[in-house]
MDAnalysis code that builds the backbone (N, CA, C; Angstrom):
import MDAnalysis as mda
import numpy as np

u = mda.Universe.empty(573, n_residues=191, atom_resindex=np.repeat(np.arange(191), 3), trajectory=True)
u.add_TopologyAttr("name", ["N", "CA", "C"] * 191)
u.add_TopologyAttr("resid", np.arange(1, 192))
u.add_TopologyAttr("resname", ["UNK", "UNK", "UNK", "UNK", "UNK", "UNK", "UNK", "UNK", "UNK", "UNK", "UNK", "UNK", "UNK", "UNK", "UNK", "UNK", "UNK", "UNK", "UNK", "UNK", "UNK", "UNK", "UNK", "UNK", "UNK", "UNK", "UNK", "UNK", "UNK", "UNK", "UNK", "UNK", "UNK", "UNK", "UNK", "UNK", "UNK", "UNK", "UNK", "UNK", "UNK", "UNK", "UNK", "UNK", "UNK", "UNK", "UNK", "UNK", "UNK", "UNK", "UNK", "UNK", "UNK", "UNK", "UNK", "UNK", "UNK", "UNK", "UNK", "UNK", "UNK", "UNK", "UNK", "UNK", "UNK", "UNK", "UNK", "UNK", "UNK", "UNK", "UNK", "UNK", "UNK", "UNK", "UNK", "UNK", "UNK", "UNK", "UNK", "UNK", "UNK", "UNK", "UNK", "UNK", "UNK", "UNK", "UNK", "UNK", "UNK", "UNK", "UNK", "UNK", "UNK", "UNK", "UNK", "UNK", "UNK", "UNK", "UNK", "UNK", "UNK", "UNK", "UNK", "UNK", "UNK", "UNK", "UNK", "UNK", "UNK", "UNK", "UNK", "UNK", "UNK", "UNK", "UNK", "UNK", "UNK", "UNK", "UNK", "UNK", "UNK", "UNK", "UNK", "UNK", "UNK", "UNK", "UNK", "UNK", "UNK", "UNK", "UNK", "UNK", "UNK", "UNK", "UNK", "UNK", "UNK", "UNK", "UNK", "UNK", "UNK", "UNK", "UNK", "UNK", "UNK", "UNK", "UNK", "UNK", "UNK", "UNK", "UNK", "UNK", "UNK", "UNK", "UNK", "UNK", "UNK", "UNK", "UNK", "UNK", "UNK", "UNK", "UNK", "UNK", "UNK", "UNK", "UNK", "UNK", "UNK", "UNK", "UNK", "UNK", "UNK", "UNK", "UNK", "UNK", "UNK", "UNK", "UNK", "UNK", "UNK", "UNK", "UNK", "UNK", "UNK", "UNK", "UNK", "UNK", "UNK", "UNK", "UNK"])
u.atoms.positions = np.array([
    [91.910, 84.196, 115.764],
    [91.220, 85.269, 115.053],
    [90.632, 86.223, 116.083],
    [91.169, 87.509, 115.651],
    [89.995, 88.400, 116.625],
    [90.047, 89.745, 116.227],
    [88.944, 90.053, 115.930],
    [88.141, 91.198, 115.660],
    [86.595, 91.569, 116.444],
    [86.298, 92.795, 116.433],
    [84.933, 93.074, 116.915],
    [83.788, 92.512, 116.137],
    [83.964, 92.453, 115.365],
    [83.270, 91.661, 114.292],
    [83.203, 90.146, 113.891],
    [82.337, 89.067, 113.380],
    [82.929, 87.860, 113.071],
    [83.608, 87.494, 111.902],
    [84.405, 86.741, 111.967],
    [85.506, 86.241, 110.471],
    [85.256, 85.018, 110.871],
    [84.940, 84.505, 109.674],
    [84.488, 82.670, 108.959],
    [86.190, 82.266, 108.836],
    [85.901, 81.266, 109.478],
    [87.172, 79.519, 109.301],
    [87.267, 79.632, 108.335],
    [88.187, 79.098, 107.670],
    [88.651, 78.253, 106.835],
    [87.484, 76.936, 106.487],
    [87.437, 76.554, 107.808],
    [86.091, 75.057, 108.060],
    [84.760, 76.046, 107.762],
    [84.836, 76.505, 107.517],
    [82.937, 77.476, 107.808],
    [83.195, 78.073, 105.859],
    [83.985, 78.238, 105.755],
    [84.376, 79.166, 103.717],
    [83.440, 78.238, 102.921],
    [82.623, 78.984, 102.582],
    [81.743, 78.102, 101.254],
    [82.566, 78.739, 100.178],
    [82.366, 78.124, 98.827],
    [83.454, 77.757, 97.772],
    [84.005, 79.410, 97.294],
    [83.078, 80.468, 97.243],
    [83.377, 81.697, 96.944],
    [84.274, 82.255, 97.934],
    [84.311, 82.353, 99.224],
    [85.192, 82.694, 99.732],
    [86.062, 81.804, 100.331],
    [86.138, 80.559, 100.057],
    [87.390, 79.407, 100.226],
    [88.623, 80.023, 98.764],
    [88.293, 80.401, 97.676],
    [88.575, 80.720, 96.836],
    [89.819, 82.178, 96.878],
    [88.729, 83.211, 97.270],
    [89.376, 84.494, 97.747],
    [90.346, 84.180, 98.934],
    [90.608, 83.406, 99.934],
    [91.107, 83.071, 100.946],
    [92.397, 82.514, 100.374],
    [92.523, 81.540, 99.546],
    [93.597, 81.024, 99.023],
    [94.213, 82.289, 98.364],
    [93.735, 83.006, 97.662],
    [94.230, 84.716, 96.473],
    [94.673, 85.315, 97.995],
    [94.371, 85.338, 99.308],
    [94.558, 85.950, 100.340],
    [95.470, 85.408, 101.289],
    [95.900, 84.110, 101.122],
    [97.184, 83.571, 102.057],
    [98.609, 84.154, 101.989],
    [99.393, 83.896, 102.944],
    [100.737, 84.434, 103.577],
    [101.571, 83.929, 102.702],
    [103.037, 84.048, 102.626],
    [103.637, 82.918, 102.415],
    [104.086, 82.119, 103.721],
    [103.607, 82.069, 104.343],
    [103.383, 81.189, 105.848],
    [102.076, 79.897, 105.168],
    [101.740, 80.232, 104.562],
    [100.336, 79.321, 104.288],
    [98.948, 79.942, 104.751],
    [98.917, 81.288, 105.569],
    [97.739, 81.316, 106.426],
    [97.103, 82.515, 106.349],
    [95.964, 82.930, 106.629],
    [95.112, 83.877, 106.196],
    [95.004, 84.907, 107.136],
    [95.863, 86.148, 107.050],
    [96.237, 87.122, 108.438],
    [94.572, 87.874, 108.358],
    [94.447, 88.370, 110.001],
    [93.201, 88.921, 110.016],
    [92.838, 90.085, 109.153],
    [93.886, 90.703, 109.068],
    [93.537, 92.044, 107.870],
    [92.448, 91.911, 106.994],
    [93.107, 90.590, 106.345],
    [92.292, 90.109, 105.426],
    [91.042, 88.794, 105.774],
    [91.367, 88.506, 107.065],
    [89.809, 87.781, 107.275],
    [88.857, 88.966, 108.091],
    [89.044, 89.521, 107.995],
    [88.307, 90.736, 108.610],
    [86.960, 90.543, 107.547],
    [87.262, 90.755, 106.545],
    [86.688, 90.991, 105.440],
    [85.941, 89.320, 104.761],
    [86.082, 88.681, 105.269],
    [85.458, 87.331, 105.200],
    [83.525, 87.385, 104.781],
    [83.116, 88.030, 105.328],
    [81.773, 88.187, 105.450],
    [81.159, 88.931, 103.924],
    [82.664, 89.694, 103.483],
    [81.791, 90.171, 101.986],
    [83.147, 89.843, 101.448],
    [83.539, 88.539, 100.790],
    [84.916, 88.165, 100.293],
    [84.850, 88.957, 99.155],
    [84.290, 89.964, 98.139],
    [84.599, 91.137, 97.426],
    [85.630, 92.101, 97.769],
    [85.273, 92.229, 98.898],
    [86.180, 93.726, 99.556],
    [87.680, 92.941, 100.297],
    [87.670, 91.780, 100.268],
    [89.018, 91.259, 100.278],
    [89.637, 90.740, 99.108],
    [88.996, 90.255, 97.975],
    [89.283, 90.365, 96.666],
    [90.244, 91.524, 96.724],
    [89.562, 92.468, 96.592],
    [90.109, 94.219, 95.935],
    [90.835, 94.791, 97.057],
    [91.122, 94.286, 98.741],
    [92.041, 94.587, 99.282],
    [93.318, 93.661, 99.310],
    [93.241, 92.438, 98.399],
    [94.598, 91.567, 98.715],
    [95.088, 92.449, 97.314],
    [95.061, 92.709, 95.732],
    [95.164, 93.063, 95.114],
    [95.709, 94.413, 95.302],
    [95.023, 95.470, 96.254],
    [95.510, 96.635, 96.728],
    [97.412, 97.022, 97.276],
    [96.633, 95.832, 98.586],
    [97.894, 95.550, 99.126],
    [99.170, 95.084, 98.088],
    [99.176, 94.104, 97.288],
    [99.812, 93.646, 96.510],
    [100.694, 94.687, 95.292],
    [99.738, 95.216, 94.683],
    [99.944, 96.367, 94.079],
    [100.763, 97.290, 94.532],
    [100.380, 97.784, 95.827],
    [100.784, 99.017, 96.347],
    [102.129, 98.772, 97.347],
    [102.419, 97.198, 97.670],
    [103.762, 97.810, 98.215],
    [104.929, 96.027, 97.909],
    [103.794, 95.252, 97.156],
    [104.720, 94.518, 96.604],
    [104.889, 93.987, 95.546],
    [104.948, 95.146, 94.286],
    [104.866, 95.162, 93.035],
    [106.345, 94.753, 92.872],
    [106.719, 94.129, 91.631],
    [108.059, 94.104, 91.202],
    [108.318, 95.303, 90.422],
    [107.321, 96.555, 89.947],
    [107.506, 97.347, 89.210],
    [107.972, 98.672, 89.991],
    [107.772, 98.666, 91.474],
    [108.210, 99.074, 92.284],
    [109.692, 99.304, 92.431],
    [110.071, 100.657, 92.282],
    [111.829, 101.016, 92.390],
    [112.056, 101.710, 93.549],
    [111.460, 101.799, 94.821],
    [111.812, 102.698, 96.291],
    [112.176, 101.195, 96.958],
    [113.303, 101.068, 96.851],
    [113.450, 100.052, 97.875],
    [112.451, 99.060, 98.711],
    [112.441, 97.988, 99.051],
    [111.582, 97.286, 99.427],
    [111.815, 97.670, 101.181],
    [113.015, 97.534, 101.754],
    [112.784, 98.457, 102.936],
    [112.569, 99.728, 103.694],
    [112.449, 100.766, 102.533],
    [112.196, 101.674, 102.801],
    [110.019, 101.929, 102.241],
    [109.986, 100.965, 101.748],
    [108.275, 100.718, 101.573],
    [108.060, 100.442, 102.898],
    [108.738, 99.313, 103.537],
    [108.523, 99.086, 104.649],
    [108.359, 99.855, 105.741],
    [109.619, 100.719, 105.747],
    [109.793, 102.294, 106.797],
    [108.233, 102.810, 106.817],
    [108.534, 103.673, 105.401],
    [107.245, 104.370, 104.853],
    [105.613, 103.650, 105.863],
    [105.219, 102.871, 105.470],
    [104.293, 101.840, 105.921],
    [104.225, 102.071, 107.647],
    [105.382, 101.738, 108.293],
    [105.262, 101.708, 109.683],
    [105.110, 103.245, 110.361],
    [105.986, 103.994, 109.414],
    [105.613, 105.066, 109.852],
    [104.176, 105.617, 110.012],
    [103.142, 105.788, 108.771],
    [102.207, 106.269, 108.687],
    [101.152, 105.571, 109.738],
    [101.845, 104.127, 109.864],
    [101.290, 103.421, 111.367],
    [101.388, 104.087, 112.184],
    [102.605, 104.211, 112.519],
    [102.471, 105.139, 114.023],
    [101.908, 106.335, 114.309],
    [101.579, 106.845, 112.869],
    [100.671, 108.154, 112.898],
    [99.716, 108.239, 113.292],
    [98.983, 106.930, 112.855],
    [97.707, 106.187, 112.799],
    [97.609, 105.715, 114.408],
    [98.283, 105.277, 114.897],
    [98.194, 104.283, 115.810],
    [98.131, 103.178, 115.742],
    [98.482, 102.500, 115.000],
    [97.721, 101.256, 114.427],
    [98.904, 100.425, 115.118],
    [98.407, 99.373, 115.523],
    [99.321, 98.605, 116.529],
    [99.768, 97.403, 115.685],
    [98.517, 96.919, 114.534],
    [98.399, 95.526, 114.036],
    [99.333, 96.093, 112.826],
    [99.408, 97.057, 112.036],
    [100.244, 97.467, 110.455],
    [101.527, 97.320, 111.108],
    [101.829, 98.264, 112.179],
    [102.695, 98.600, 112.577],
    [103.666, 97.482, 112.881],
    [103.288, 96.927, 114.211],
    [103.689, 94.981, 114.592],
    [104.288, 94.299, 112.842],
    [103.660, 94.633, 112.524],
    [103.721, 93.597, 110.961],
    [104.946, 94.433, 109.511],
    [104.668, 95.760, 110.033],
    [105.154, 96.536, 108.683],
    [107.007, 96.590, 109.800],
    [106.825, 96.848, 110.504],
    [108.203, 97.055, 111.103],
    [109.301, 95.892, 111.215],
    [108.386, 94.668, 111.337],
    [109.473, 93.505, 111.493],
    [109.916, 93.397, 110.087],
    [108.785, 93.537, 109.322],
    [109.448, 93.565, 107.695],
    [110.602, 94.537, 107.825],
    [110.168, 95.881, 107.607],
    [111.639, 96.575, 107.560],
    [112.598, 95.944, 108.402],
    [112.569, 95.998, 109.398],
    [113.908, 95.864, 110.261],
    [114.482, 94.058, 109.828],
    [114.043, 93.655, 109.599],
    [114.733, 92.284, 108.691],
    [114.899, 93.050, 107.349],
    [114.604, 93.483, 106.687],
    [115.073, 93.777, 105.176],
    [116.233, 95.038, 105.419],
    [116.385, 95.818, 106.648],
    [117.272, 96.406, 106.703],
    [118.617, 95.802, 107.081],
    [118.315, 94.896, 107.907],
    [119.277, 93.817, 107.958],
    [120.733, 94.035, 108.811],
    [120.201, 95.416, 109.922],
    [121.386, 95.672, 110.745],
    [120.979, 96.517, 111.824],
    [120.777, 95.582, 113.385],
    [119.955, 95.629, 114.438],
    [120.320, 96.815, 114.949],
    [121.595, 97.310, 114.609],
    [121.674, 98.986, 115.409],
    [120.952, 100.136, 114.437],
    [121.316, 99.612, 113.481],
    [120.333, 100.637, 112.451],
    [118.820, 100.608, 112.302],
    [118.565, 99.999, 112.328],
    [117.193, 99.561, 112.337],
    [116.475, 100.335, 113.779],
    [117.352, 99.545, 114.820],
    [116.541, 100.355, 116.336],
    [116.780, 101.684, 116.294],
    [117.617, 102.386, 115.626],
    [117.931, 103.497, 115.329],
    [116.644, 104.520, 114.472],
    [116.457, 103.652, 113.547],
    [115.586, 104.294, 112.900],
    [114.122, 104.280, 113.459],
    [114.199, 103.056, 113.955],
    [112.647, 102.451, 114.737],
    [112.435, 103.835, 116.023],
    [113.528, 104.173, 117.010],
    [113.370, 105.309, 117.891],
    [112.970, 106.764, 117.212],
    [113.374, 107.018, 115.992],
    [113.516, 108.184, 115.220],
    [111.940, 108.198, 115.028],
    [110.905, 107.219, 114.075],
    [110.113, 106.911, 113.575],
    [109.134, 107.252, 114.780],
    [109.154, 106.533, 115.945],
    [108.541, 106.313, 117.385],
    [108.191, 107.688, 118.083],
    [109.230, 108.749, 117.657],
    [109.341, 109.952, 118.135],
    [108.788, 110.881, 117.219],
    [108.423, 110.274, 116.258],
    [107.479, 111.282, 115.739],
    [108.728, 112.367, 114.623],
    [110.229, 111.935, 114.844],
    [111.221, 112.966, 114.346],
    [112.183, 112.128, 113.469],
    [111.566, 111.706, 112.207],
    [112.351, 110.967, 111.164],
    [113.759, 111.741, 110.441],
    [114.137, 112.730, 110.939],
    [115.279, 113.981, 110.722],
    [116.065, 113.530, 111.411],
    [116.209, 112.537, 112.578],
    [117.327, 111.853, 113.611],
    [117.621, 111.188, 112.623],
    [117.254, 110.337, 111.501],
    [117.986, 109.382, 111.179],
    [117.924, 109.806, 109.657],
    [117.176, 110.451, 109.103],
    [117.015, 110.374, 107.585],
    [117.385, 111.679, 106.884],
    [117.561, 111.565, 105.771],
    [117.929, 113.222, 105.179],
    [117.507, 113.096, 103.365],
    [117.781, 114.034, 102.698],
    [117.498, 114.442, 101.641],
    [116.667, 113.648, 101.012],
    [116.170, 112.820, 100.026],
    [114.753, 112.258, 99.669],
    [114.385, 111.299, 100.352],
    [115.111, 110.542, 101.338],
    [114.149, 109.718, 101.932],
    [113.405, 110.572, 103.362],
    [113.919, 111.616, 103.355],
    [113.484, 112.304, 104.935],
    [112.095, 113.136, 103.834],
    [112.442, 113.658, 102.604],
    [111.527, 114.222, 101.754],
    [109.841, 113.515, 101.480],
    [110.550, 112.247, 101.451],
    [109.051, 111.180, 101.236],
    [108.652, 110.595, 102.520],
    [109.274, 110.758, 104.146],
    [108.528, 110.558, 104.975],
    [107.619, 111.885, 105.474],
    [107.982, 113.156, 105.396],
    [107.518, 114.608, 105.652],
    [106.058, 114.583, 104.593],
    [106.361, 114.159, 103.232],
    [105.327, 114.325, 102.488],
    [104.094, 113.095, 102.991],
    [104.770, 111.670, 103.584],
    [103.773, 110.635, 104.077],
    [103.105, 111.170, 105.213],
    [103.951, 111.851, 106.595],
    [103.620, 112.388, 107.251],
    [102.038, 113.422, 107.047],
    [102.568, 114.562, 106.210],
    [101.401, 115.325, 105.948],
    [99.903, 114.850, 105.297],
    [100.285, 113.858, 104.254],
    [99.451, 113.185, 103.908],
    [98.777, 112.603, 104.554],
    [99.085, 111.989, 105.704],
    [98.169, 111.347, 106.698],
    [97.660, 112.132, 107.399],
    [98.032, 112.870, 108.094],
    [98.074, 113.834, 109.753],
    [96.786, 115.304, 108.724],
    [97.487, 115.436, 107.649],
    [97.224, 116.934, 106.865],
    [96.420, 116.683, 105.638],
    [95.840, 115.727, 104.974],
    [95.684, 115.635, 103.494],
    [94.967, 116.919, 102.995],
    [94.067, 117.520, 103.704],
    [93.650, 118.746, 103.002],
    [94.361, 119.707, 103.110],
    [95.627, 119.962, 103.217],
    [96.223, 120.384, 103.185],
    [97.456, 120.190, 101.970],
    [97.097, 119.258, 101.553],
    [98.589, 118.809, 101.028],
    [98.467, 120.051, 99.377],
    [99.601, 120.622, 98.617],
    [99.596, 121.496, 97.735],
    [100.481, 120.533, 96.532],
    [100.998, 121.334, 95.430],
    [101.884, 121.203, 94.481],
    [103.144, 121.026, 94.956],
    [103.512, 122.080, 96.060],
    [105.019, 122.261, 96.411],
    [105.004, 120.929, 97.648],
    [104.142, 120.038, 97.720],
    [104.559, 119.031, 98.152],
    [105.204, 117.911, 97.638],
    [104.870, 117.541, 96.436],
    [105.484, 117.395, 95.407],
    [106.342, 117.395, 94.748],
    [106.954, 119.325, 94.618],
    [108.154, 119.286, 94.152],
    [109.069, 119.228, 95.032],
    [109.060, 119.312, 95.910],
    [110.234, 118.916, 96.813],
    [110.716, 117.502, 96.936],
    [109.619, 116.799, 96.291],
    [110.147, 115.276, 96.109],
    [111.346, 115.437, 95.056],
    [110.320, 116.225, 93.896],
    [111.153, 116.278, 93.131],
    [112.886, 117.028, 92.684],
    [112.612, 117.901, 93.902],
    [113.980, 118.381, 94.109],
    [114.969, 117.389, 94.868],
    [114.289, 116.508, 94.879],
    [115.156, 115.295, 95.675],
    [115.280, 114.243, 94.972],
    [115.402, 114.396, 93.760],
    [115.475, 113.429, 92.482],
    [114.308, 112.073, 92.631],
    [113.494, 112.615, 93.156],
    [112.664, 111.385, 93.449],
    [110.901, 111.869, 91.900],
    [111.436, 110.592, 91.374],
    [111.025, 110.795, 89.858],
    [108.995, 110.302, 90.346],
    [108.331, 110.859, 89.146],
    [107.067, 110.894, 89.097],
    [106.797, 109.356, 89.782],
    [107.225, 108.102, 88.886],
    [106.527, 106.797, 89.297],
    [106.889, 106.887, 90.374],
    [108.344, 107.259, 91.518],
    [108.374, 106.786, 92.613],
    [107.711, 107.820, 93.609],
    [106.669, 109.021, 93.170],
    [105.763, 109.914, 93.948],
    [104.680, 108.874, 93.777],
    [104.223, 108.439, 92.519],
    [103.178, 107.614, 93.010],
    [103.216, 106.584, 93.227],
    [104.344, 105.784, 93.356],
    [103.929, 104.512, 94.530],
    [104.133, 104.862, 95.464],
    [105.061, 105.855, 96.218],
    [104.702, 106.883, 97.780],
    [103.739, 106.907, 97.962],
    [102.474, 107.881, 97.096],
    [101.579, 107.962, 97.065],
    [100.540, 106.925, 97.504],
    [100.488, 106.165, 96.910],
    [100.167, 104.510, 97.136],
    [99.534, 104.060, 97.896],
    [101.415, 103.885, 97.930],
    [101.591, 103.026, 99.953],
    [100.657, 104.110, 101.017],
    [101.219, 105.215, 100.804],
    [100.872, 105.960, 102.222],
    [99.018, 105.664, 101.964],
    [98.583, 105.858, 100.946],
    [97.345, 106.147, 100.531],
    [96.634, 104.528, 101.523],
    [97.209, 103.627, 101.153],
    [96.866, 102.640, 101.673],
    [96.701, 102.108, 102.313],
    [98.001, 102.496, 103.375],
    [98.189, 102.164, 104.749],
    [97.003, 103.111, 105.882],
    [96.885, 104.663, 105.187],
    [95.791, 105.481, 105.924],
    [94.500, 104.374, 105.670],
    [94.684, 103.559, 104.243],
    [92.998, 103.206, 104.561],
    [92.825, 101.644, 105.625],
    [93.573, 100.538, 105.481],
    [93.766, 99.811, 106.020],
    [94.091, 99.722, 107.417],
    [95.094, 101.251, 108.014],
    [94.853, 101.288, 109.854],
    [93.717, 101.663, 110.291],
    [92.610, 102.650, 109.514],
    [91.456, 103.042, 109.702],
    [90.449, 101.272, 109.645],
    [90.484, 100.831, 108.877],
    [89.889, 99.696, 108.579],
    [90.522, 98.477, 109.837],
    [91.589, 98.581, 110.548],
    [92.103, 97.798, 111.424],
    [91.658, 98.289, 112.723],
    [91.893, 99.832, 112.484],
    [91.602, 100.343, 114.097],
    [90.129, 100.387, 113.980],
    [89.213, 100.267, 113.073],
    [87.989, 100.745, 113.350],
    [87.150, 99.544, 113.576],
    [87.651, 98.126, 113.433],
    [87.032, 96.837, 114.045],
    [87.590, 96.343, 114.810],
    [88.796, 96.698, 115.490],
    [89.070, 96.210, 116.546],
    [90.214, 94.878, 116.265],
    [90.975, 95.030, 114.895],
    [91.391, 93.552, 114.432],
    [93.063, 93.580, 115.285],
    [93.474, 92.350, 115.657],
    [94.299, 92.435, 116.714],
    [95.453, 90.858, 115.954],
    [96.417, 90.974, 115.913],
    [97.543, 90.043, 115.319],
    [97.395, 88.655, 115.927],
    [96.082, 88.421, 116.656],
    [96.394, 87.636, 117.642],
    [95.889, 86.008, 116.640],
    [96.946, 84.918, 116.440],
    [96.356, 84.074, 115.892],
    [97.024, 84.270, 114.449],
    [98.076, 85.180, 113.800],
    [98.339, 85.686, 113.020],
    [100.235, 85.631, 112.935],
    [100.491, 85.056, 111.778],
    [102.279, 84.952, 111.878],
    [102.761, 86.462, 111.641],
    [103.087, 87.131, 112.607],
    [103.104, 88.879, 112.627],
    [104.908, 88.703, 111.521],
    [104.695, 89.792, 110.285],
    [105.643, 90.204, 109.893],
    [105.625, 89.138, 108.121],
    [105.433, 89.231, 107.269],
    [106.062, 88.890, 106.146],
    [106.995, 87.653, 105.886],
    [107.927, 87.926, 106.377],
    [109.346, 86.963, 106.139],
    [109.693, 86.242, 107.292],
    [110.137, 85.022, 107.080],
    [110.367, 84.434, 107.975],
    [111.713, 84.477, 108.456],
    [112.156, 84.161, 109.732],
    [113.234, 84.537, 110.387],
    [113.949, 83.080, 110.024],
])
């Protein structure tokens, strides 16, 4: 475990947050720091495992599950975020499931220039994640429709919406205590 802050054991969880901790495990079995970060007021990990859950691993969800993934790492790297990033990328690049493509896209993403590898609505919903993070007061209507000129329908603007929304709050919440993968099965799925 490591953060700037302290996060309670598993051995240290009195019954309220032994509780939230289990609603908060991997399918590894184990409790990633993201979410023991938040140990000290197990409320705000309540309503961030639920967040997370919601926002990028809903079954009601129709944007591809690796391109949630893309999405996600990208707005990481916007962020800086070393710990989303580490974690959101191995997901994609296993769910993409083809090591030249993947490093392909991973260099594109890295460079800040998702137009090397992507085009018409999926290059549409990283430009709009992009601005959203980097720009939000900025963001207009005609951000929007250009999704929509890219056949990319209302529900799948707002789980875009979402994710990106989420990931800005969670690298802020990662980068701003200092929480580090260390002690943590980095990535989702197992190899």
């Amino acid at each position: 475990m490591s953060a700037w802050i302290k996060m309670i054991s598993d051995d240290e969880a009195d019954e309220e947050l032994t509780e939230v901790l289990n609603l908060a495990r991997t399918p590894h079995g184990t409790v990633d720091n993201v979410m023991r970060v938040h140990s000290l007021r197990p409320n705000t990990m309540r309503g961030h495992v639920i967040l997370y859950r919601a926002a990028l691993h809903d079954d009601a969800n129709t944007i591809p599950m690796w391109f949630q993934e893309t999405i996600s790492s990208y707005v990481s790297i916007l962020n800086d975020c070393n710990y989303s990033y580490a974690n959101h990328w191995k997901n994609a690049a296993h769910l993409i499931g083809d090591q030249a493509k993947a490093t392909h896209i991973e260099k594109a993403l890295l460079s800040r220039k998702p137009d090397l590898h992507f085009s018409g609505g999926e290059l549409a919903m990283l430009n709009y994640a992009e601005k959203l993070t980097t720009s939000p007061g900025e963001m207009t209507e005609s951000d929007v429709s250009d999704l929509k000129f890219h056949k990319i329908d209302d529900g799948q603007i707002l789980e875009l919406n979402q994710i990106v929304g989420y990931f800005n709050y969670v690298n802020r919440l990662l980068n701003g205590l200092g929480v580090t993968t260390s002690g943590d099965t980095v990535g989702f799925y197992k190899d």
